[in-house]
C-alpha positions in Angstrom: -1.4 -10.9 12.3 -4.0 -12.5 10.1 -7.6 -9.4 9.8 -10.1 -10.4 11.3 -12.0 -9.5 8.9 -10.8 -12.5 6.8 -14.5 -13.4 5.5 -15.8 -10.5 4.5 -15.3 -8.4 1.1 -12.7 -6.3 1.1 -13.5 -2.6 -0.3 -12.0 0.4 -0.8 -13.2 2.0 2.6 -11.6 -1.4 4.4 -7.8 -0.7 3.2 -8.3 3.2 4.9 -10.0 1.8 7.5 -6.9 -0.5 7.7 -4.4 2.2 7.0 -5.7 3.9 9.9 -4.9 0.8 12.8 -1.6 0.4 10.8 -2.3 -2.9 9.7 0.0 -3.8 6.4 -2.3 -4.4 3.2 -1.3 -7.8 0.5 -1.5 -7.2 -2.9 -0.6 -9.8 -5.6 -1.3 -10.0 -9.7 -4.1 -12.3 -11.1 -4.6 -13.0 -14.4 -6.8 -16.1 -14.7 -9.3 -17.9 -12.7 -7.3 -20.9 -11.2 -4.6 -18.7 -9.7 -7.3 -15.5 -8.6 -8.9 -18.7 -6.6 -5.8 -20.0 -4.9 -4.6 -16.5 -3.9 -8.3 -15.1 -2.9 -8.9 -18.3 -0.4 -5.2 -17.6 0.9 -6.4 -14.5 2.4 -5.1 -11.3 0.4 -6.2 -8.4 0.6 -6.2 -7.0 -3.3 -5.3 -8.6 -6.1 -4.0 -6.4 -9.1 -4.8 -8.0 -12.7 -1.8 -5.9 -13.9 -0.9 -5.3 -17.4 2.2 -6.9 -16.5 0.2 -9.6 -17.7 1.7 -8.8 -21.3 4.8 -10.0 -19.8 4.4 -13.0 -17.8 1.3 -14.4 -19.8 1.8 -13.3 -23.3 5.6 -12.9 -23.4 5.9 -10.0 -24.6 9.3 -7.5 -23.8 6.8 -4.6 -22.0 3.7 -4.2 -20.7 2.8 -1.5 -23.9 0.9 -4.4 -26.5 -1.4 -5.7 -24.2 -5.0 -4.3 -25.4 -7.7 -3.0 -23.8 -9.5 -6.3 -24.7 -7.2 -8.4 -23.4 -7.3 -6.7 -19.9 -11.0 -7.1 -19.7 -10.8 -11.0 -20.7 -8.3 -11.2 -18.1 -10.1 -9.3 -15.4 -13.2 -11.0 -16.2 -11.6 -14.6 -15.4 -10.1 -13.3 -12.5 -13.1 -11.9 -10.9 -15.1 -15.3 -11.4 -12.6 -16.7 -9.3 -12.8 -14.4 -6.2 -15.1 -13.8 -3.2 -13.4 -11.8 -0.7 -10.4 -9.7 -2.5 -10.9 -6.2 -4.1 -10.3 -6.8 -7.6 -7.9 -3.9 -9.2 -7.3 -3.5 -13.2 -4.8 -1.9 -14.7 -5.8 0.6 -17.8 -3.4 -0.2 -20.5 -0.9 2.0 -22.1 -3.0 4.0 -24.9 -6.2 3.6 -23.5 -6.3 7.0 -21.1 -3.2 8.7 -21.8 -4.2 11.2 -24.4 -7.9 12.0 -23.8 -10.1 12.0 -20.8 -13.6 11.2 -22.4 -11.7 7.8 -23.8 -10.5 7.0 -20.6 -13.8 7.2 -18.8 -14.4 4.9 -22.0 -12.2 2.4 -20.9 -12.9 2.4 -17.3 -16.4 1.8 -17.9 -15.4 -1.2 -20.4 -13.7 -2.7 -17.7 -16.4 -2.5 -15.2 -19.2 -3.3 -16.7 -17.7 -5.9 -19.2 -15.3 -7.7 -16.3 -17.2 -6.9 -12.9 -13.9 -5.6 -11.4 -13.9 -3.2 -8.3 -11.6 -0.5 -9.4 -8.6 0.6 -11.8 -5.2 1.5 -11.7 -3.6 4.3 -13.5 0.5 5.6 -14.0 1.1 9.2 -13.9 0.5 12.1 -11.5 -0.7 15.8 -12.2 -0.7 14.8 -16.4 -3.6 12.4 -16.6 -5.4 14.7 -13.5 -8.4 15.4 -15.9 -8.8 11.4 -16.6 -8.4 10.7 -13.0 -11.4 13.4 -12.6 -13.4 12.0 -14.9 -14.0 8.4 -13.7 -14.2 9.5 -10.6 -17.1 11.3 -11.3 -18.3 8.6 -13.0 -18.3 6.7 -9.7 -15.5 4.3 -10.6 -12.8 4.1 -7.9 -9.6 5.0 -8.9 -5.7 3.6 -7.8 -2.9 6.0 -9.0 0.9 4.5 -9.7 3.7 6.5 -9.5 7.7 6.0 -9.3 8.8 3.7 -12.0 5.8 3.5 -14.7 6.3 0.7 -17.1 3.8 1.8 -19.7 6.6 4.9 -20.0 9.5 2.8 -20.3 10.5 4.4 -23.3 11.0 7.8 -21.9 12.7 6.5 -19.2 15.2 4.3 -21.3 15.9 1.7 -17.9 13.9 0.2 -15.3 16.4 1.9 -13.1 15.1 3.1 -9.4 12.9 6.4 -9.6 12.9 9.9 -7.6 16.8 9.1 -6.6 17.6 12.5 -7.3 15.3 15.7 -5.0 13.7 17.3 -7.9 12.2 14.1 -9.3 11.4 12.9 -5.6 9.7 16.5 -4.5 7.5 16.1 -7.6 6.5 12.8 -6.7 5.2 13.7 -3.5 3.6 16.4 -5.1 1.4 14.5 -7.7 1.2 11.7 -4.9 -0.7 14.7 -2.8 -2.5 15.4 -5.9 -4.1 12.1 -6.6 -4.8 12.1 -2.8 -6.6 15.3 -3.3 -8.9 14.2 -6.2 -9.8 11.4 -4.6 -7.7 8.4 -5.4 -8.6 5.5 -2.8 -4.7 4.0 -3.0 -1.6 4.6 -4.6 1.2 1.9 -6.0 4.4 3.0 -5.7 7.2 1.4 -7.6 10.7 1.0 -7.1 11.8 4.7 -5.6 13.8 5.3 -2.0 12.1 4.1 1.1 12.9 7.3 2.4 10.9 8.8 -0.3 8.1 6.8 0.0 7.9 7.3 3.9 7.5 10.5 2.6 4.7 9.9 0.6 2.5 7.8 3.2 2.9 10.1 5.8 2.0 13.0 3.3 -1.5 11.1 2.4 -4.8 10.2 3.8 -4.6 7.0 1.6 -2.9 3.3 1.4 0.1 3.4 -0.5 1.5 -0.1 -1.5 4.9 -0.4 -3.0 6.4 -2.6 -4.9 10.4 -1.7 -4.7 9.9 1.1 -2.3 11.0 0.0 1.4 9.2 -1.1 4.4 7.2 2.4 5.0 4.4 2.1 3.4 1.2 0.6 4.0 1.2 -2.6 2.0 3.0 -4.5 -0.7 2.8 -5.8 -4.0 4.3 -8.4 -6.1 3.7 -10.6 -9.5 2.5 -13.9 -8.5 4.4 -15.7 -10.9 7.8 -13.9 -9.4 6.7 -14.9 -6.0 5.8 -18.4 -6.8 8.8 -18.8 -9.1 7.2 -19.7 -12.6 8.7 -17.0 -13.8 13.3 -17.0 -13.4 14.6 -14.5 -15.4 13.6 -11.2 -13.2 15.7 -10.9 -10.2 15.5 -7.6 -8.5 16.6 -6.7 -5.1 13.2 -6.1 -4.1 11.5 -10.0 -5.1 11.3 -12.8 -2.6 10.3 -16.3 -3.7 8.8 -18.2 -1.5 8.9 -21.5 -3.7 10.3 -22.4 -7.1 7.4 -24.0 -8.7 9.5 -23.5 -12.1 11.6 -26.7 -11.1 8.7 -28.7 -9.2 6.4 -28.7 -12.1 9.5 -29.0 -14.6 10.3 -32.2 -12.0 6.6 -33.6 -12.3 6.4 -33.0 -16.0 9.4 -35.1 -16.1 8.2 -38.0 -14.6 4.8 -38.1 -16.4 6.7 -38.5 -19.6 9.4 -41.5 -18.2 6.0 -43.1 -16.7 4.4 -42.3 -20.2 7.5 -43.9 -22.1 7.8 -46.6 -19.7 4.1 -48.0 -20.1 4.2 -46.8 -16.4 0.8 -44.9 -16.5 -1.9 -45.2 -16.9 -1.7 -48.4 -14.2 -5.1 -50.3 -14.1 -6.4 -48.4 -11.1 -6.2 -45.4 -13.6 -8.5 -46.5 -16.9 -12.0 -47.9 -17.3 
């Protein structure tokens, strides 16, 4: 079932309000203005301008170069192309992690320099005095827990998190935390659906997975994995609903035989 409040901008209060009548949120990544465009006049409901943009724009192995910088640039095109969607950013690894005054830093670079809505930060009970921080500032704040890219490192693997009870009791736990302190959402990544059942029945907020089951309030995926520009990643978890990668590889084709073969431009296409 389509909102019905289709026309209107979305805020933070609508996903709770929209939580609360059980009706699923849509989230995709943005990272310029022509795609922000298509997807905000389709209808969803937030669109993330993840860092995962160091992957699927910049090519890059992880989401750990892209700079704080970049994010903005990318936020700022993104939001020039959207009326109705709440625009998320991601703060990028390095730019909160190790001291709260530069993350309020940051997440006041991206607001003011991008126009963005809100931001989205990894971790749970370790970056509480951040998270604390800009929210005192007034800048709404998304929390992501489960798999956290930006810590790829320490994890080793992109593997499924909170399999095991001890890691999946502490992520309910900092998921209650970052409830607690005031978090409007949180993103939860590739863990159990039984876990994350958990979780959104343990919160007062949306949680949106990406990887984590049916249970939750709303989902997320990269645009370019849901479109099919992008081949190579092929969890369980992605469904493509097209494969642009071969109809624009098709199209590009054909321009060049029509280029080769004096085909174009006809007469009807030059001056």
């Amino acid at each position: 079932m389509m909102s019905n409040i289709k026309h209107k901008r979305v805020t933070t209060h609508t996903l709770l309000e929209m939580k609360n009548r059980n009706e699923k949120i849509s989230m995709l990544t943005g990272y310029d203005f022509s795609m922000a465009k298509i997807i905000d006049s389709s209808g969803i409901d937030i669109i993330l301008v993840g860092d995962s943009a160091s992957n699927v724009m910049a090519g890059h192995e992880t989401t750990l170069p892209i700079t704080l910088d970049q994010m903005i640039y990318h936020a700022s095109s993104v939001v020039r192309g959207v009326k109705r969607a709440l625009v998320v950013v991601d703060l990028p690894f390095g730019s909160y992690q190790s001291d709260p005054n530069e993350a309020l830093r940051s997440a006041i670079r991206i607001m003011k320099e991008s126009g963005a809505h809100a931001i989205k930060m990894e971790g749970g009970i370790e970056i509480k005095e951040s998270i604390i921080r800009i929210l005192n500032a007034g800048i709404p704040v998304m929390g992501h827990l489960g798999l956290t890219p930006q810590s790829i490192y320490k994890f080793g693997t992109y593997t499924v998190r909170a399999k095991e009870k001890k890691e999946a009791e502490r992520l309910i736990n900092d998921a209650k935390i970052l409830d607690e302190l005031g978090c409007f959402g949180i993103v939860l990544e590739k863990i159990p659906a039984s876990v994350s059942k958990k979780v959104t029945k343990a919160v007062k907020v949306p949680v949106i997975g990406i990887g984590a089951g049916s249970y939750v309030d709303g989902q997320v995926l990269v645009t370019h994995d849901l479109v099919g520009l992008s081949t190579e990643f092929n969890p369980r978890f992605l469904r493509r609903y097209i494969d642009l990668n071969h109809l624009m590889s098709d199209a590009i084709k054909k321009y060049i035989e029509d280029v080769k073969n004096l085909n174009f431009p006809s007469k009807n296409e030059q001056y």
